[in-house]
N, C-alpha and C positions, 0 to 999 in steps of 0.2 A: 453626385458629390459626396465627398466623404464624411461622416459625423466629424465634429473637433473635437481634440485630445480631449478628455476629460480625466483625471482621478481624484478618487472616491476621498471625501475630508474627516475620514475615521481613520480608514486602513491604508493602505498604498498600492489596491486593486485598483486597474484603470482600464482604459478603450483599448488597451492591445487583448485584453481577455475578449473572448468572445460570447454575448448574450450577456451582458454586464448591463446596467442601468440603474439610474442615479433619480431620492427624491428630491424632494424640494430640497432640502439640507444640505445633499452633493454626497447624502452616504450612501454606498452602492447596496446590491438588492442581495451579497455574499454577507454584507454585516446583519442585514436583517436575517439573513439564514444561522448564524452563529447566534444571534439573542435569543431566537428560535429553541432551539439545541440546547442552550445555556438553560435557557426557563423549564425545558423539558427533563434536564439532567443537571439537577442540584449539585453545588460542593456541598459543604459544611454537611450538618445535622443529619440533615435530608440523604446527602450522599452516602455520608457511614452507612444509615440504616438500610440502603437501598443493595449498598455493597455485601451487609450481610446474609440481605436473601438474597444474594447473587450464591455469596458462598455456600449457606446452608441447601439452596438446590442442587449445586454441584458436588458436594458433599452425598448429598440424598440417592443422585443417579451415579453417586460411585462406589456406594455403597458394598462393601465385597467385593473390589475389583482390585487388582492390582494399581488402576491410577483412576484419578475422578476427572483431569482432563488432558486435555491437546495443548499445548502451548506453544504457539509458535516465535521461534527464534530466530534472530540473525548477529547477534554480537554487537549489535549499536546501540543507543541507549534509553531505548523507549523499549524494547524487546527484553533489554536485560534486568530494566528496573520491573518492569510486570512480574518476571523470575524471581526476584526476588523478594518483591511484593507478596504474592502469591504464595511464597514457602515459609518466607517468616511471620509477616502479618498475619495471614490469611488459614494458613497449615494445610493447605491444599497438596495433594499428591499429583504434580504436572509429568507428563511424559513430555518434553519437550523435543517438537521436531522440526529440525531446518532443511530448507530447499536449496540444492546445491545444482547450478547450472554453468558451474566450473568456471565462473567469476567472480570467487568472495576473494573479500579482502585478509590475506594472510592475519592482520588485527585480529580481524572481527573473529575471525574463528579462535583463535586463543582465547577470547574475553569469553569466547560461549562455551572452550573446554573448561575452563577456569571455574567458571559460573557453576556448571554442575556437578563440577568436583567438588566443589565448596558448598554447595546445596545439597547433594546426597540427592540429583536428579538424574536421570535416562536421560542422556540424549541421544537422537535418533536422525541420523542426515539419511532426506530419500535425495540418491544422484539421480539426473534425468537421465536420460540416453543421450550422449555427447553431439553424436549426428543430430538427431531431433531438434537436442537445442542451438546448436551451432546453423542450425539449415532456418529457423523462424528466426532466429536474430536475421541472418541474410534476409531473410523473406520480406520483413518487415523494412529492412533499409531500401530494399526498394517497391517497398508498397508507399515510402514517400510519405507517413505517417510520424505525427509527432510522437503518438504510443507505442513504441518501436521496444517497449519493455512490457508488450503485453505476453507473452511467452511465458517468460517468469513470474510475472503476475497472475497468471493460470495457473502455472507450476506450482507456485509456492499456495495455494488456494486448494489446488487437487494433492497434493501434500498431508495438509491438514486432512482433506476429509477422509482421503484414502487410508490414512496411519488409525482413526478415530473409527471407520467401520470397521478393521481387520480388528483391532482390540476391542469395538463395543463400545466406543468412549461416545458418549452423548454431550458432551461441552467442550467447544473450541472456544480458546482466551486467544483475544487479538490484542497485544500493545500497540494500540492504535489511540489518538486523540486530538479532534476537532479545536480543541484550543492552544494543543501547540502546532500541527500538522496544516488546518484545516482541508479542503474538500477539492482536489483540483479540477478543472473547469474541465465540462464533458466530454469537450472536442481534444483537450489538450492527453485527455488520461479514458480511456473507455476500453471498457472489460467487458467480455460480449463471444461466448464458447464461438460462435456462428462465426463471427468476423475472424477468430483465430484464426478457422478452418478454411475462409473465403481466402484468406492473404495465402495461407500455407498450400492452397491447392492452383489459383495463378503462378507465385511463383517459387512456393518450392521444391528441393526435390527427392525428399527424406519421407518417404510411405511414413505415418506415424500409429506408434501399436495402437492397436484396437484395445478398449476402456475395459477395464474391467473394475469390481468394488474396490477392493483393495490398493491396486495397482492403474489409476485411472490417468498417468501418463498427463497429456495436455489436455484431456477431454472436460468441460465443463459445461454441456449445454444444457438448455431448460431441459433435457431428461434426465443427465444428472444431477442435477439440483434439484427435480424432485423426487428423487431416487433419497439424496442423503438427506432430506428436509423433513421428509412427509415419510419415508419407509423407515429408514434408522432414526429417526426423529433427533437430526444432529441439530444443536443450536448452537450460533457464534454469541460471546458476550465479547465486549468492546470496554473494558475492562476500568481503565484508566478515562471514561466520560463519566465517571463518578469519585475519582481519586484526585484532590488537591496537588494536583502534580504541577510541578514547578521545574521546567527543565533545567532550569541554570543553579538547581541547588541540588542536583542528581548526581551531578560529574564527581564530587567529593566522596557523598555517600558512596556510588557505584568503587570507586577505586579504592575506599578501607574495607570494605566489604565482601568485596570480589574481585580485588587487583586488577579492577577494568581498566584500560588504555583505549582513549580515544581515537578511532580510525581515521581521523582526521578529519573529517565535515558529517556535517547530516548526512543520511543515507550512502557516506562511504561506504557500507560495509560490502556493497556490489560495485567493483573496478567498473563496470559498465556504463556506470551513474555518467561516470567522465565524456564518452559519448554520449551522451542521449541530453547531456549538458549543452556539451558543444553544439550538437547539431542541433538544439531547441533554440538556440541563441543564431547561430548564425542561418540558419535557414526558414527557423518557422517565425524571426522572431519572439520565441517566448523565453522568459523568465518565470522560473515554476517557483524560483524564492516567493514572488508576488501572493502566494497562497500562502508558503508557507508563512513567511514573515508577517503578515497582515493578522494570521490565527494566532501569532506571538503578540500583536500589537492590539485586538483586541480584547484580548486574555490578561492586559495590563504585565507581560513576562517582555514585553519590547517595546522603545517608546519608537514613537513613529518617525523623528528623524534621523533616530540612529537605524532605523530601517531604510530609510531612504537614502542615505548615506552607505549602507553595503550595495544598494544594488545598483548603485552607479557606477561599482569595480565588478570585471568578471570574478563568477564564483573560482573558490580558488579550489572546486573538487572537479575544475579544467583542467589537469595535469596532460601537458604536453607528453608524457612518458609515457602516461598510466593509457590514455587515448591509441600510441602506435602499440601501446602493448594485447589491447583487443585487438584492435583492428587484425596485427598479427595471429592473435588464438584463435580469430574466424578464418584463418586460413586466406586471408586476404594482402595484397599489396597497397600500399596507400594510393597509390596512380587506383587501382581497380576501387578503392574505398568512394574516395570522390568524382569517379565517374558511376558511380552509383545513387548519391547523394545528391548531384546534379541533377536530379529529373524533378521538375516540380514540384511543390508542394501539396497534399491534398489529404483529408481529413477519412476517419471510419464510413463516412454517407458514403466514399466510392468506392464500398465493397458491399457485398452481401450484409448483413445481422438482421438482430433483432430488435433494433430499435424501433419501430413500425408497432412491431408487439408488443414488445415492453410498455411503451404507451397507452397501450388499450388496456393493457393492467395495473395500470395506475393505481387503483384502488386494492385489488389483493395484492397490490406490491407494500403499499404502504400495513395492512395488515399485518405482512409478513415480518416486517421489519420492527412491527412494535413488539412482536411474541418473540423477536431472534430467530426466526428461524433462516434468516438471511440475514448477515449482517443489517445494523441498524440505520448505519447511512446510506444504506441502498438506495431507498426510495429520495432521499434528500440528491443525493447523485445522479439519480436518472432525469430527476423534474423540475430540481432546485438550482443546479448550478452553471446556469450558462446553457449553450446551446453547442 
């Protein structure tokens, strides 16, 4: 028999997330992970000072180099306030570089030539190999998975480290943050070199290059990672879990500052988004707002009924258009889309990875993640959220 509906009386996570659980109170075990985070990574006082030995190390190991870090971009606006964080606050010298899997949003790319026209920053797009990436989106639609964007989340990851070993850069800035973003549930989002390669060798049919430092392509498995970790001793900072950032007072600044224009919803800046929307709703059941919005609603930036109140409308980055318009770029027919899509549902456990591993490392996972040498919500993602 089935648990009964439950959701959580803080945020508006509930029983469709998987691995969810509620105390006495009714708040689920995703809020206690956020207060968690929150205690560990101060705003106010705390944060400043925290921020500036972020900077003065990154400073230190860029010492004589043409840039002190990596920064990764997409033209939406948690990526473009880091940028400009980073240049004027901070006086940091970013090479800024985006991952192009020949689905960004015409927008987004303007806000990110803009941005470092107007910042006096390099930016650096690495394109993937169009087959490669075009043949894993396939792969993934029917490996029947709700992480059907794990490709580019590889990409945009080997991106980063591959641009930061060829220059010697030793700090990668991520515009990422758990209080407005927060952390999506394991099953729903899971990043895992091994599982890429298990999907991509069932079904797909594009040989993908062999890794190299520089140029590491899709490759990101526990040997690459301890290749960039522990040999180039690269560390990610997570930049913005120490900055009082307030997304709904960002839009203004971004657009006198850097003629930013809205791509139209969170995470527009990838057309892709539109897919992996629709097909999370209509197929897996999921609504990925449920994360995000709940990390706006405990963060006090969203109140909770006007959160519940959006996600009773589909999201509006479903665009009917933007949808056949992929569908079309993978070279597909919609008759062939949805007979694709028609085949069951079924999560990363029915492939190969390393989740099995990962586990056993629980504990130098979380080491790792307190020094950055792997991003820092790794270990809260692997063990903390959901199942």
């Amino acid at each position: 028999m089935a648990d009964p509906y439950q959701q959580c009386s803080r945020c508006i996570m509930d029983t469709t997330v998987p691995g969810i659980n509620f105390d006495a109170r009714g708040e689920c075990n995703f809020c206690k992970l956020h207060d968690k985070m929150d205690h560990a990574c101060p705003l106010g006082e705390a944060g400043e000072r925290h921020v500036k030995l972020l900077t003065a190390d990154i400073k230190r190991h860029g010492r004589g180099k043409r840039y002190d870090c990596v920064l990764g971009v997409s033209g939406g606006r948690d990526s473009s306030f880091t940028l400009w964080y980073c240049v004027i606050k901070l006086g940091l010298r970013p090479l800024a570089v985006h991952f192009n899997d020949g689905f960004g949003n015409p927008i987004a790319g303007e806000n990110m030539a803009k941005a470092c026209r107007k910042l006096g920053v390099e930016m650096r797009t690495i394109t993937s190999d169009w087959r490669e990436s075009k043949d894993l989106k396939i792969a993934f639609l029917k490996a029947s998975v709700p992480d059907m964007e794990e490709g580019t989340d590889v990409g945009i990851a080997t991106a980063l480290y591959g641009v930061a070993a060829k220059e010697g850069i030793q700090r990668i800035i991520i515009g990422q943050s758990f209080r407005t973003e927060g952390i999506a549930p394991l099953s729903w989002n899971y990043l895992d070199g091994k599982y890429l390669k298990a999907v991509h060798k069932q079904f797909g049919t594009v040989p993908l290059r062999p890794w190299k430092p520089a140029d590491p392509g899709f490759h990101l498995d526990v040997k690459e990672m301890f290749y960039y970790a522990f040999i180039r001793r690269i560390k990610t900072v997570t930049l913005l879990y120490h900055v009082d950032y307030v997304r709904a007072d960002v839009d203004e600044l971004l657009q006198k500052e850097l003629d930013w224009v809205n791509p139209g919803a969170h995470y527009f800046d990838d057309l892709y988004q539109s897919v992996i929307y629709y097909l999370n709703r209509t197929k897996f059941n999921i609504d990925r707002r449920l994360f995000n919005y709940s990390a706006l609603v405990r963060s006090g930036q969203m109140s909770r009924p006007n959160a519940l109140e959006k996600v009773r409308h589909v999201n509006s980055i479903e665009d009917e258009k933007v949808i056949n318009l992929c569908i079309k770029r993978l070279g597909l027919s919609r008759e062939e889309f949805e007979q694709i899509v028609a085949t069951p549902p079924t999560t990363f456990r029915s492939y190969p990875n390393n989740y099995a591993l990962i586990r056993r490392l629980r504990w130098p996972i979380k080491l790792l993640s307190q020094f950055r040498l792997i991003p820092e919500s790794a270990h809260d993602k692997y063990f903390n959220c959901g199942t």
